[in-house]
C-alpha positions in Angstrom: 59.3 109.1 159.5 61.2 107.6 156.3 60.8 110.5 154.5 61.8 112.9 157.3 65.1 110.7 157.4 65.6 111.1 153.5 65.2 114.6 153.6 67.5 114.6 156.4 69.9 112.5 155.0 69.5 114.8 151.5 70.6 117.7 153.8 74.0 116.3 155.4 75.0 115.3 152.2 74.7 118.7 150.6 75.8 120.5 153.5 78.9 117.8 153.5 79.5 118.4 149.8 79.2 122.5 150.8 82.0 121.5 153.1 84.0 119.8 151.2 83.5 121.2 147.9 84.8 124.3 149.8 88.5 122.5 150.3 88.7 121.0 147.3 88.2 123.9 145.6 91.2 125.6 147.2 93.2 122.7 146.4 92.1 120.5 144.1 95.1 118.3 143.8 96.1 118.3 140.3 97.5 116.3 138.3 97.6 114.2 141.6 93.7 113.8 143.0 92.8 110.8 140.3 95.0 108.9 142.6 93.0 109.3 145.5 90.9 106.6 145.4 89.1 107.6 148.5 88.4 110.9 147.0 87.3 110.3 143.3 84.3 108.2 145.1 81.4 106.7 142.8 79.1 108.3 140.4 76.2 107.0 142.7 77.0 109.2 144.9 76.6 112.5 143.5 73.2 113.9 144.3 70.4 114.3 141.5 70.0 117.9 140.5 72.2 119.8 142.8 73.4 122.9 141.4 77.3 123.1 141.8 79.0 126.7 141.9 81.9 125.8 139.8 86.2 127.2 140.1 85.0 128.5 136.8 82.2 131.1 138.1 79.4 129.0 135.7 77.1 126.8 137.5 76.5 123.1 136.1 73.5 121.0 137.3 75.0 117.2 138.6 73.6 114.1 138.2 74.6 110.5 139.0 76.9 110.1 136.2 81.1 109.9 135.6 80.7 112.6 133.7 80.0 115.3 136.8 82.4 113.5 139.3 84.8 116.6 139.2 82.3 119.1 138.4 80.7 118.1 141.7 83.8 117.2 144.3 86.7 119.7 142.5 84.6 122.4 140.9 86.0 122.3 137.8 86.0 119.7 134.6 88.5 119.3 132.0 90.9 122.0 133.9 93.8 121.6 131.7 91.6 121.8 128.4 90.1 125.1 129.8 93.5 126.7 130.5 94.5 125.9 127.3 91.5 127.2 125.2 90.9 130.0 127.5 94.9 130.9 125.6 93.1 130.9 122.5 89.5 132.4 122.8 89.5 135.6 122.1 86.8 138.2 122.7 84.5 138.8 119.7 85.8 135.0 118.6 83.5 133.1 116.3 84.1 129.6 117.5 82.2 126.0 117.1 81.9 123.6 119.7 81.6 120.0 118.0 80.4 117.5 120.8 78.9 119.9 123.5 78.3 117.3 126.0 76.4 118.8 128.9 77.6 122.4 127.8 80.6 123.0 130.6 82.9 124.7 127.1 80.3 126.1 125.4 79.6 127.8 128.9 82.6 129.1 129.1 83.3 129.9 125.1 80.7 132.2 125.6 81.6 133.9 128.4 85.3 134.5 126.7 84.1 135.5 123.3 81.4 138.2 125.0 78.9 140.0 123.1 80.6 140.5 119.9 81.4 136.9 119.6 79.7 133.6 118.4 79.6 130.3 119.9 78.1 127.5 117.7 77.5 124.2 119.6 76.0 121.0 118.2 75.4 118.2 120.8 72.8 115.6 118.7 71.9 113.4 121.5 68.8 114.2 122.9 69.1 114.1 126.6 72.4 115.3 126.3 71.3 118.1 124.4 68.8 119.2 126.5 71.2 118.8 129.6 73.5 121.5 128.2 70.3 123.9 127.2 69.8 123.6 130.9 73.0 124.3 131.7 73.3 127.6 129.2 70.1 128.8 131.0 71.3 128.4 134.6 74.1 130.7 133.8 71.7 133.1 131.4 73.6 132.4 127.8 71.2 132.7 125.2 72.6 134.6 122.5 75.5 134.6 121.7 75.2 130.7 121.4 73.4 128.5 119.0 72.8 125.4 120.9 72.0 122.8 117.5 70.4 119.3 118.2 72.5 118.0 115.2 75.6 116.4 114.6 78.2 117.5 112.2 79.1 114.8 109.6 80.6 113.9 106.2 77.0 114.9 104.7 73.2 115.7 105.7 71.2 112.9 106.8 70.8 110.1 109.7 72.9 109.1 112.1 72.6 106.2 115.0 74.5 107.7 117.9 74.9 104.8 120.9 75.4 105.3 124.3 76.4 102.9 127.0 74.0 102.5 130.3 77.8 101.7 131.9 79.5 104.6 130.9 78.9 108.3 131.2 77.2 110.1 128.8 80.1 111.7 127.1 80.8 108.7 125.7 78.6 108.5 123.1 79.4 107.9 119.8 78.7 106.4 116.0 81.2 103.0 117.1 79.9 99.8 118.2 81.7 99.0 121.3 80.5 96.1 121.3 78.8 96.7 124.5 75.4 94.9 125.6 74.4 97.8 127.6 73.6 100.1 123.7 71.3 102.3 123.8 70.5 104.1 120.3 69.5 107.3 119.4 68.8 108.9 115.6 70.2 112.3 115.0 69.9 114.1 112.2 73.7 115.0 110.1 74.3 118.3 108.7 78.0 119.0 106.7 79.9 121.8 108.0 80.1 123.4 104.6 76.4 122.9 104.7 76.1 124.6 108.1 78.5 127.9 108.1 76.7 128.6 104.0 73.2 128.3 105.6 74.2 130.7 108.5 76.7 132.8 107.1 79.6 131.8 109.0 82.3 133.3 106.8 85.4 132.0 109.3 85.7 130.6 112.6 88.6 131.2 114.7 88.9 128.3 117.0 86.8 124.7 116.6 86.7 122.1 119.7 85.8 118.7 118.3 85.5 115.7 120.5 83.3 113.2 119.0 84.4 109.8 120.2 86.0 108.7 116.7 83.8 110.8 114.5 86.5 113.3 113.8 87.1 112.6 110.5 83.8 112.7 109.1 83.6 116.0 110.8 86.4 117.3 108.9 85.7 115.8 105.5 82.3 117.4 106.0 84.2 121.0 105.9 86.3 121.4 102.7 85.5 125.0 102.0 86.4 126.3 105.4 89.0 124.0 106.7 91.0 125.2 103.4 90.9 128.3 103.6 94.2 130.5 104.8 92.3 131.1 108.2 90.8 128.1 108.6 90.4 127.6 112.9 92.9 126.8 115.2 91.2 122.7 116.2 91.3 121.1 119.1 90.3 117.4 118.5 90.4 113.9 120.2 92.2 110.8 118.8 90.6 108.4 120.3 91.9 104.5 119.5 89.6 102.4 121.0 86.8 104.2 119.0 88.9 104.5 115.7 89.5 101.3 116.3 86.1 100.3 115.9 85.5 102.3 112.9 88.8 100.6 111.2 90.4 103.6 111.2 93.6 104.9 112.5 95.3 108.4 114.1 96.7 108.6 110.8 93.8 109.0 109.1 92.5 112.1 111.2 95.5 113.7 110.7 95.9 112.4 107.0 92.6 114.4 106.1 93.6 118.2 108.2 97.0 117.8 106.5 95.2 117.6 103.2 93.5 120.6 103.9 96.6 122.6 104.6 97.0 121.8 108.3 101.1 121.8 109.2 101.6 121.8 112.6 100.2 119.2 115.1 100.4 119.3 119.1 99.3 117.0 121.9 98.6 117.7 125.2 98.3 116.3 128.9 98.1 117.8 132.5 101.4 115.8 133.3 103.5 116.6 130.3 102.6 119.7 128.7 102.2 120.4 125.1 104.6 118.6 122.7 104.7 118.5 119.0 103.5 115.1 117.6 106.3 113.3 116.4 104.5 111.2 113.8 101.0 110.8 112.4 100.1 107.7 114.1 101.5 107.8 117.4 98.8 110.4 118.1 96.9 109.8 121.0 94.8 111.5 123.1 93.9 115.5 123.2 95.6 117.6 120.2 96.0 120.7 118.6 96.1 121.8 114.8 96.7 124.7 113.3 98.4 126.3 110.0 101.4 128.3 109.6 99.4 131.8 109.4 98.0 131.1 112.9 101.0 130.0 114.9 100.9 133.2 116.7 97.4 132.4 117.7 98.8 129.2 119.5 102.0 130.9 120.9 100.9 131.6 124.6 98.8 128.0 124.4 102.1 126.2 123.6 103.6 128.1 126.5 101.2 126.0 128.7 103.3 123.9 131.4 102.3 121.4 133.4 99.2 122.0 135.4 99.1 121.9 139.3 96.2 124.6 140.4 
């Protein structure tokens, strides 16, 4: 009898969620829904292993974390970062995906790119890697992604990723939060140098990294192809509290792109737009960087207004 009710009970929720995922979809709220407190709901409450049909067209397995709460009630995740990339991506696009969390961009990188394009996505963290290989092959992309179970660093070696049994998963990263809920995980470090020499990347257009305050060792781990003329287009996070951590600054993210030609730096959020960053260290938050040659690669993503469907 008590399973019969749990199977029961697993039923009405996914036929509930069916419901409502249905709605929300239409009109999912934004910028607004965070506010609904009776909406957003908690983690616990997303069902193990249900397969969500996203606004997207890719389909992401769910699990009790943060990091699926909008994947599983709105159907999408990140919407304001995928309008904005999606401005970028261009078919037959080489592009990197630094921090592939459970694999909802490098989904949808490959998708835009097609078959004449390359998507290169490192996600180190064990679990979390093989989450987004799951992911990749419940929406059939195997080539043309590389899915590496590395990180990219300053140089090759060891790394000691944590994550936090409180947060979601996408929070992991190389500070110490000091958090008594650590759990550590050993990845292996390759350059970025290293990386495009070892499999002939010659350029890549567009590079996503969002690394939880790892940035910078990303970037001084790519000398030879940040520099060049077309060096990518970058989307990054600044992200204090981690910086922070690592005794580091906005600044010095910035400091080390500008160093390697990098002029023009943008910032970005559902509610405001994309605005230029005024100075060095009062970034914040999701940005942009680019050089002078590939302006007109950012001109319709600057365009981007405020997002509301």
């Amino acid at each position: 009898m008590r399973t019969t009710t749990g199977v029961l009970l697993t039923r009405m929720a996914r036929a509930g969620h069916v419901i409502g995922s249905r709605i929300a979809h239409r009109y999912p709220l934004m910028p607004f829904r965070g506010r609904i407190s009776r909406l957003r709901g908690s983690a616990t409450d997303i069902p193990t292993g249900l397969v969500v049909e996203t606004r997207e067209g890719i389909r992401i397995k769910v699990s009790p974390d943060g990091m699926y709460r909008d994947v599983y009630l709105w159907g999408d995740y990140e919407p304001y970062h995928t309008k904005i990339y999606r401005r970028i991506i261009r078919p037959g696009d080489t592009v990197f995906d630094v921090g592939a969390n459970f694999g909802w961009f490098t989904a949808l990188f490959a998708r835009w790119v097609g078959g004449t394009g390359r998507v290169h996505a490192f996600e180190p963290v064990p679990f979390i890697h093989a989450l987004a290989a799951e992911n990749l092959a419940l929406n059939g992309l195997g080539p043309p992604v590389e899915l590496n179970r590395v990180a990219l660093g300053q140089e090759s070696g060891l790394l000691t990723i944590h994550t936090y049994a409180g947060l979601p998963h996408g929070h992991a990263t190389v500070a110490d939060l000091a958090r008594d809920d650590v759990v550590d995980h050993v990845c292996t470090v390759r350059s970025l140098d290293e990386y495009c020499a070892e499999n002939l990347v010659e350029s890549i257009r567009f590079m996503k990294v969002d690394v939880e305050g790892f940035e910078p060792d990303v970037f001084l781990g790519g000398p030879d192809i940040l520099s060049e003329r077309n060096a990518p287009v970058i989307a990054f996070e600044v992200n204090r509290e981690c910086l922070d951590a690592r005794a580091l600054r906005s600044a010095d993210v910035i400091g080390i792109l500008r160093s390697f030609g990098y002029t023009d730096f943008y910032w970005f959020s559902t509610r405001t737009g994309v605005r230029p960053i005024e100075s060095d260290d009062s970034a914040e938050g999701d940005c942009l960087a680019a050089k002078k040659s590939h302006l007109g690669d950012l001109r319709r993503a600057l365009r981007t207004g405020r997002l509301f469907r």
